[in-house]
N, C-alpha and C positions, 0 to 999 in steps of 0.2 A: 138190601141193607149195606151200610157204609163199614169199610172195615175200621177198628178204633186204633188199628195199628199206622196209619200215616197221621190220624192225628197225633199221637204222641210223638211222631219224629218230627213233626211241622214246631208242634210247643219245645222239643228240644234242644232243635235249631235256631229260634228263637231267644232262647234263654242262656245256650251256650257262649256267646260273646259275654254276656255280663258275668258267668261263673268265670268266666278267664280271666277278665277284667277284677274282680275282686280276688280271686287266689296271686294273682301278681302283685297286685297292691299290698297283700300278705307278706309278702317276699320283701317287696320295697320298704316296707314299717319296720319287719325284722330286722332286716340288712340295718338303717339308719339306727334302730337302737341296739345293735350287735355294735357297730362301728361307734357309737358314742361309749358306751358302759367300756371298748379298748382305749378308745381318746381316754379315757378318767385313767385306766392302768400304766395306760403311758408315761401316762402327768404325774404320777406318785412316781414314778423313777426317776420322771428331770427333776422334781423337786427334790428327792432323795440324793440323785447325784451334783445338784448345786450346790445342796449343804456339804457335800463334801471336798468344795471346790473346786468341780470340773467348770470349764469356760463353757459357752453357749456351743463354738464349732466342736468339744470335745465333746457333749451329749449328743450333740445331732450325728458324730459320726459312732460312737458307739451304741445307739439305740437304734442306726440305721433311719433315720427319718426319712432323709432326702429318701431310698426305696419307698417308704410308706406314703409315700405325698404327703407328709404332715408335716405343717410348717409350725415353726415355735419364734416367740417374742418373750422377751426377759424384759423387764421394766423396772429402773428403779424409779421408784414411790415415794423416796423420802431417804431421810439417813436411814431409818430403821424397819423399810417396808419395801419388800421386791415384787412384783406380781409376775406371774408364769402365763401362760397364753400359749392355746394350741390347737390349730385349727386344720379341718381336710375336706375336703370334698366327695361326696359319696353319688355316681349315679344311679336315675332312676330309670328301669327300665320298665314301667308301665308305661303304655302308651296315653297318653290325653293325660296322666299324673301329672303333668309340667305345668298343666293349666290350674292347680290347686297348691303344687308346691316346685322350688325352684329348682330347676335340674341345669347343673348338677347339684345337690342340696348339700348344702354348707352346714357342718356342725365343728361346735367349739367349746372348749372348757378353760377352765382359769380356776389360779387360786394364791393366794395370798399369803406372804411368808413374812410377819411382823419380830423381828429381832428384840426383846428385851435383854439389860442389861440388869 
């Protein structure tokens, strides 16, 4: 009689790349929407700090961006519409993930600041 104890280390050998392979991709989906939902919190303080009249190089150096890799675009839109722009790079360290999405994966947010009179 065959023992059942190497089958199940053969099926768990087997099965063991793809549990790793999905628990890292875990990691990677988290990380990018962990890294997006701070891109938005960021983006409320440039907008907060424009309206208060800081230049573009005055938020980037009090928000420390340049450390963050996050890069910012200010845009004027019109006499009465500015748009904010902010972009980072987040890598992915799944393996074979590069082939489904871009590594390093680019996320970005924006938002729009319409001045009535």
């Amino acid at each position: 009689m065959m023992s059942k104890k190497g089958q199940a280390l053969v099926e768990f050998v087997l099965l063991l790349p793809i549990i790793i392979f999905i628990i890292l991709t875990m990691f990677d989906f988290g990380n990018i929407i962990y890294q997006k939902n701070h891109l938005e919190n960021v983006l409320s303080n440039v907008v907060s700090l424009y309206e208060n009249n800081y230049t573009e190089k005055e938020i980037e150096d009090k928000l420390s961006l340049q450390k963050e890799e996050i890069s910012i675009d200010i845009e004027n839109k019109g006499r009465k519409e500015i748009s904010i722009s902010l972009e980072k790079k987040v890598s992915v360290i799944t393996p074979g993930l590069n082939y489904v999405i871009d590594n390093p994966y680019e996320i970005s947010t924006s938002r729009s600041i319409v001045y009535e009179s």
